[in-house]
C-alpha positions as CSV (number, residue, x, y, z in Angstrom):
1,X,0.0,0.0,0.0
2,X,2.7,2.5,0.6
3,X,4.7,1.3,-2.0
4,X,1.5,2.0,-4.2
5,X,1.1,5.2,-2.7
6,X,4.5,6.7,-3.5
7,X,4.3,5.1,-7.1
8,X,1.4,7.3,-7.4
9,X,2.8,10.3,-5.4
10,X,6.1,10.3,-8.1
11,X,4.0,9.7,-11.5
12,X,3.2,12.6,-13.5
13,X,1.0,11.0,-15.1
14,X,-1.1,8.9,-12.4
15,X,-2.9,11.8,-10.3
16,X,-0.9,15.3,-12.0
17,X,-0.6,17.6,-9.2
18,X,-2.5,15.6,-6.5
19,X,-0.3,14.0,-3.2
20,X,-1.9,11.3,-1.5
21,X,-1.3,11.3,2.3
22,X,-2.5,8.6,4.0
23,X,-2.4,6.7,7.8
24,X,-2.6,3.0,8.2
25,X,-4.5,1.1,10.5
26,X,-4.2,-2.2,12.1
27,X,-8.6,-3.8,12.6
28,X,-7.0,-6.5,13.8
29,X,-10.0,-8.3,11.9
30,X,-12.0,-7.0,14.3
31,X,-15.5,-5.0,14.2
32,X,-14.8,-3.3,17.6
33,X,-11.5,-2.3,16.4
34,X,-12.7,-1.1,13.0
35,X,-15.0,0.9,14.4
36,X,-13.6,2.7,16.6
37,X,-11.0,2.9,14.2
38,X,-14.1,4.8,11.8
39,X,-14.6,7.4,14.1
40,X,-11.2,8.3,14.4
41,X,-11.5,9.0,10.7
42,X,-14.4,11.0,10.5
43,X,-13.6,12.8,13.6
44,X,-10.6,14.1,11.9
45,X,-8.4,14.0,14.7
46,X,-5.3,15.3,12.9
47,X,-4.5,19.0,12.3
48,X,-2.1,17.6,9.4
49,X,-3.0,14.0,7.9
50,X,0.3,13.4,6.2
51,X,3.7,15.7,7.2
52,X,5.6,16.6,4.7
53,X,3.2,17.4,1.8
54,X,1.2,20.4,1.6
55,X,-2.1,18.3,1.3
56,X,-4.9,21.0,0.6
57,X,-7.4,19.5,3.2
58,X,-5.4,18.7,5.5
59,X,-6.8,16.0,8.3
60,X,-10.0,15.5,6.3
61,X,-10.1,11.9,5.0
62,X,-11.3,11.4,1.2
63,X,-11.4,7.5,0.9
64,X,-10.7,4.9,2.9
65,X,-9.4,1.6,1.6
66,X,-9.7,-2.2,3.4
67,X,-11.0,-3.7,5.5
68,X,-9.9,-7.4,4.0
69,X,-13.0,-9.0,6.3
70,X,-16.8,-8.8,5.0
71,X,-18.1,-7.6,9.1
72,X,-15.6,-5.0,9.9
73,X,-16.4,-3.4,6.2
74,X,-19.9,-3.5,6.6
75,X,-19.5,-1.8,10.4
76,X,-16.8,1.0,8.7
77,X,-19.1,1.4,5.7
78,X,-22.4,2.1,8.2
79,X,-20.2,4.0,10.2
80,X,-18.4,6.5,7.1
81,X,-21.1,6.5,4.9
82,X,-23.4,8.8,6.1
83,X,-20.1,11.3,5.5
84,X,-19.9,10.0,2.2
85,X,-16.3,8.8,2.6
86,X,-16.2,5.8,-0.1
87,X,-14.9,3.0,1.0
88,X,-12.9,0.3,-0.6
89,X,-12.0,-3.2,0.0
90,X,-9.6,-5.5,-1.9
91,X,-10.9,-8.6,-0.2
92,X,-14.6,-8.4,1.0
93,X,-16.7,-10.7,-0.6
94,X,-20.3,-10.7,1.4
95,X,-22.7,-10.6,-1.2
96,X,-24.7,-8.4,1.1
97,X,-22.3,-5.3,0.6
98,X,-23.7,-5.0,-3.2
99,X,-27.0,-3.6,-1.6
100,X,-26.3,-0.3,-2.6
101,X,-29.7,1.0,-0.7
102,X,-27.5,-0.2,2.6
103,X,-23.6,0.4,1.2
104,X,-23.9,3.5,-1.4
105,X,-20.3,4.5,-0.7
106,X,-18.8,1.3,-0.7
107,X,-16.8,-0.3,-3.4
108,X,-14.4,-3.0,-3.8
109,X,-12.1,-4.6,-6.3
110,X,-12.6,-8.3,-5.9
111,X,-15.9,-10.0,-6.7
112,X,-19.4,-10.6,-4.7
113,X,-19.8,-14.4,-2.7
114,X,-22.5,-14.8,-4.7
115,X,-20.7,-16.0,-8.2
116,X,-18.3,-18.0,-5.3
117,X,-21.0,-19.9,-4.1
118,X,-22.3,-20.2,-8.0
119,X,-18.9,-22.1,-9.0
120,X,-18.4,-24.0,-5.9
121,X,-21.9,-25.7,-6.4
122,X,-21.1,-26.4,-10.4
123,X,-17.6,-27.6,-8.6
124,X,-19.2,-30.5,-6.7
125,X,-21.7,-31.2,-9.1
126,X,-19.0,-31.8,-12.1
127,X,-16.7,-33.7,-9.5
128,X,-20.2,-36.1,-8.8
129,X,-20.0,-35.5,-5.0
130,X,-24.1,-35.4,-4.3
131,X,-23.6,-36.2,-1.0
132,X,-21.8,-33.7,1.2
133,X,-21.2,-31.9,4.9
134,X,-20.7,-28.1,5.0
135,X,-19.3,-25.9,7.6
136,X,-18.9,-22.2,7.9
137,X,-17.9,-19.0,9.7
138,X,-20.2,-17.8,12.1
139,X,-19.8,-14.4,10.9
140,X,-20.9,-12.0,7.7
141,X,-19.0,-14.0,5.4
142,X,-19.9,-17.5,5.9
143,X,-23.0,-16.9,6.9
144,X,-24.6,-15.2,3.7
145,X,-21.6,-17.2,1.7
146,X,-23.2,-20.5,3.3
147,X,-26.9,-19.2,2.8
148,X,-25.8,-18.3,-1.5
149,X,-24.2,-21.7,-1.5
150,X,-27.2,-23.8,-0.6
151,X,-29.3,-22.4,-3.1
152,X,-26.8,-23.0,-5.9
153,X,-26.2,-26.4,-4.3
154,X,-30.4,-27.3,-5.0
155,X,-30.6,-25.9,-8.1
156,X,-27.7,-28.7,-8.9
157,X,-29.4,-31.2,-7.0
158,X,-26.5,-31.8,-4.5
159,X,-27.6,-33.0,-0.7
160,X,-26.0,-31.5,2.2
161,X,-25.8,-33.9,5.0
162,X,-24.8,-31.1,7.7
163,X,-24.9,-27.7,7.9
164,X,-22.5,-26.3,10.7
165,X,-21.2,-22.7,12.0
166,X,-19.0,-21.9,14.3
167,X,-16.3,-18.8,15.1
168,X,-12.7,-18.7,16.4
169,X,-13.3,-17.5,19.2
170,X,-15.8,-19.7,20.2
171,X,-15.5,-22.0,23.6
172,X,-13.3,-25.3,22.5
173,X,-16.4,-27.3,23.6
174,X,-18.3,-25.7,20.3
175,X,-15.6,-26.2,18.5
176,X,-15.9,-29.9,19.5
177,X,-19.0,-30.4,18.4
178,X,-18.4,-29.2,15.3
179,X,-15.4,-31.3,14.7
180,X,-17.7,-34.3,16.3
181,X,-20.1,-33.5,13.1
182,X,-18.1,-33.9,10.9
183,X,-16.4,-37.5,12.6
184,X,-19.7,-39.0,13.0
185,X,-20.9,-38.1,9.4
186,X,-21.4,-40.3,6.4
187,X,-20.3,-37.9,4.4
188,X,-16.6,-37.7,3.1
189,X,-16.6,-34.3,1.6
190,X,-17.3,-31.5,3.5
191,X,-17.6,-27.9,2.1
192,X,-15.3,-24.9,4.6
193,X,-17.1,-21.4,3.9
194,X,-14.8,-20.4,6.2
195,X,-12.0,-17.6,7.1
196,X,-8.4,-18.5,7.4
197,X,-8.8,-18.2,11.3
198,X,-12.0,-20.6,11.7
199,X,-10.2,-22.6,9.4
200,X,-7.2,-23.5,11.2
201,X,-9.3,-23.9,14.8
202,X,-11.3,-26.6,13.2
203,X,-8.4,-28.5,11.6
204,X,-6.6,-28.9,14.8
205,X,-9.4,-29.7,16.7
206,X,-10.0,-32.7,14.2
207,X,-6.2,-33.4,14.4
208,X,-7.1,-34.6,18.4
209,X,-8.9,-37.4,17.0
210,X,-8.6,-37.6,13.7
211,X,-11.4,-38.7,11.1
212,X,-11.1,-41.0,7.9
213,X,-9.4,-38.7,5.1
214,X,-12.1,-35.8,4.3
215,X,-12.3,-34.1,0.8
216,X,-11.8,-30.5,1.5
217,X,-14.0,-28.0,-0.9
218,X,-12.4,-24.5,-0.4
219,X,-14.1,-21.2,-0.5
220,X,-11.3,-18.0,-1.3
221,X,-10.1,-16.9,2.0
222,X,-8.1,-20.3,3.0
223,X,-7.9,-22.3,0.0
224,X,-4.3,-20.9,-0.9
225,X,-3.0,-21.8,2.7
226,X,0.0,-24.5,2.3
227,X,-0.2,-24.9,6.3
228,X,-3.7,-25.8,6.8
229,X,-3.1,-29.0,4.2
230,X,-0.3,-30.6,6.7
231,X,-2.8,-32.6,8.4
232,X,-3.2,-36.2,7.2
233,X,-7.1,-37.0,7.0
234,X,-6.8,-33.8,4.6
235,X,-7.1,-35.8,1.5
236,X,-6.9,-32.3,-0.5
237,X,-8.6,-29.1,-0.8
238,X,-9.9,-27.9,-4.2
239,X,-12.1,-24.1,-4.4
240,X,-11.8,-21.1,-5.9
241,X,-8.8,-19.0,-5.6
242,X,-8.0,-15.1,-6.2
243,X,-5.3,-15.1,-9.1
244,X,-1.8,-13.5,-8.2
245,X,-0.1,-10.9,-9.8
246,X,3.2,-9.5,-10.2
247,X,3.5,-5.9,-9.1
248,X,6.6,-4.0,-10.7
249,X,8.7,-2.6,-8.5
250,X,7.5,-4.0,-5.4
251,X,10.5,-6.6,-4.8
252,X,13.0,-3.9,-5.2
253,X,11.3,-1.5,-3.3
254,X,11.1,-3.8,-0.2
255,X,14.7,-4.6,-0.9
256,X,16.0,-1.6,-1.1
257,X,14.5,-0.7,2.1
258,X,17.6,-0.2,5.1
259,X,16.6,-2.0,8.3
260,X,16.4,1.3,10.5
261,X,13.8,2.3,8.1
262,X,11.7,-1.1,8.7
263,X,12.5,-1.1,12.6
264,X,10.6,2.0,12.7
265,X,7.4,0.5,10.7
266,X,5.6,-2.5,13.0
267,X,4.4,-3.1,9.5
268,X,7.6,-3.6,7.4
269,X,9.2,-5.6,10.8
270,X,6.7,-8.2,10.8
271,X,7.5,-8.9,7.1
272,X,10.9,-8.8,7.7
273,X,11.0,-11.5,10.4
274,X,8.9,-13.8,8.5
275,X,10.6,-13.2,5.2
276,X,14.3,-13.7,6.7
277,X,12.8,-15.8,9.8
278,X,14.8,-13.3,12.4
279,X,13.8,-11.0,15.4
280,X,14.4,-7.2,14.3
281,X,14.5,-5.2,17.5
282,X,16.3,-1.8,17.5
283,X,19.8,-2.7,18.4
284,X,19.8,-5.7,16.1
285,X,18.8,-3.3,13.4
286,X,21.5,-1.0,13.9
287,X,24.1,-3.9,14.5
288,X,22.5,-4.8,11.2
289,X,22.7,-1.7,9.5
290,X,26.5,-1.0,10.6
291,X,27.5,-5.1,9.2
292,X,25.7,-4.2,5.9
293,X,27.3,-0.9,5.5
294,X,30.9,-2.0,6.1
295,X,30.9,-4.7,3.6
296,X,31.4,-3.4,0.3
297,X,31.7,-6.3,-2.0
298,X,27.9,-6.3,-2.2
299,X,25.2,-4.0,-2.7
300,X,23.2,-3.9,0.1
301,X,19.7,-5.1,-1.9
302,X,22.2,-8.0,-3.2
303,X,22.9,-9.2,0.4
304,X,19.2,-8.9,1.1
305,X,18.2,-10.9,-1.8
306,X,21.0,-13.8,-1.3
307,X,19.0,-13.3,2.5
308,X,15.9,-13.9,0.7
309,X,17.3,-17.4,-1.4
């Protein structure tokens, strides 16, 4: 995003004569969080939104762009709208935010749940699986995702044996019961309209006692996750995935960056310890910085990328 930002903020072609200032915030995939996070944007806290640039409104917010989950948007969209701050998201897919009597200011960039649910039905009814179990997030998402998906499923004349929801943060005794579902069941498919986070609670709950090998149908948001395929009644996992792209100039960009300018971003740290699998405080950054500077055989994005291989 900030890479994006400064692409923008450089072009002369892009936005002529426009600067983009902007403030990132963490929801935590949270609808509390995001909306407390909505005021703070319409209050307009900030006598100058983005130091530097001569923005000419300063503190008053244009757009907003996220969040990635279905609830927190729809609680950010009720909350901005009536301001008529548009909204944005790159990866919520609740059919219901197309209701543009309810969301007139909010937009987004990947499609609605409802073709989802659509293909995953003609998915299981060209694979001949008539017979299946179905679990979902107990939130937005999975719940109107679910609800789209059994219609397509009945138009296709596919039988769902189970229906089940069920949230992360639910007590492990719900999660239980879900897992028992799908133990006890006949059924050796089972369709996950599920986030990442539900995901991953209900695998290793099954993991305790594991079941017969279970054919995993995959909505978007966890389908593309290596780790949640380690466990062994996981006889695979086909769904529909978002396709990847290549952004230009985004790998040089991040490697280009010097680690005093990621230690001060919580952002760019957290990809830096994954990426090079290391703990970036603010000494180690500096004793970091001082070893990269004083070795001159290599170019400091060289080092990083021979960090990266």
């Amino acid at each position: 995003m900030i890479f994006a930002i400064e692409e923008i903020n450089s072009s002369t072609d892009l936005l002529p004569g426009i600067k983009l200032g902007y403030r990132i915030y963490d929801s935590c995939v949270s609808v509390p969080v995001s909306v407390h996070v909505a005021f703070e944007l319409t209050n307009g806290e900030d006598t100058v939104f983005y130091e530097g640039m001569n923005c000419s409104r300063s503190g008053v917010v244009m757009a907003a762009v996220g969040d990635a989950g279905s609830s927190p948007s729809i609680s950010v969209s009720r909350v901005i709208g009536p301001f008529n701050i548009p909204l944005v998201s790159h990866f919520a897919t609740c059919a219901c935010l197309s209701d543009k009597k309810q969301f007139p200011t909010f937009f987004r960039t990947i499609p609605s749940d409802h073709y989802q649910a659509d293909a995953l039905a003609k998915m299981v009814k060209y694979f001949g699986w008539t017979w299946i179990g179905a679990v979902h997030s107990d939130s937005d998402y999975g719940n109107n995702g679910m609800a789209s998906f059994l219609e397509a499923a009945l138009r296709e004349g596919i039988c769902v044996e189970y229906t089940e929801s069920f949230f992360r943060t639910d007590p492990q005794i719900k999660i239980k019961r879900v897992a028992d579902v799908i133990r006890r069941s006949t059924a050796k498919v089972v369709l996950a309209f599920t986030a990442v986070g539900e995901m991953k609670v209900l695998l290793e709950e099954l993991a305790l006692d594991p079941p017969p090998p279970r054919q995993w149908i995959a909505s978007e948001a966890w389908v593309t996750d290596p780790n949640l395929m380690r466990f062994s009644f996981c006889a695979g996992a086909v769904g529909v995935a978002i396709q990847k792209s290549v952004i230009p100039g985004l790998r040089n960009y991040l490697l280009d960056l010097s680690p005093s300018e990621v230690a001060a971003s919580s952002v760019l740290t957290e990809f830096w310890e994954d990426a090079f699998s290391c703990s970036l405080t603010e000494s180690s950054s500096l004793r970091l910085l001082r070893e990269l500077s004083s070795r001159n055989s290599q170019s400091v994005a060289e080092r990083k990328t021979n960090l990266l291989l």
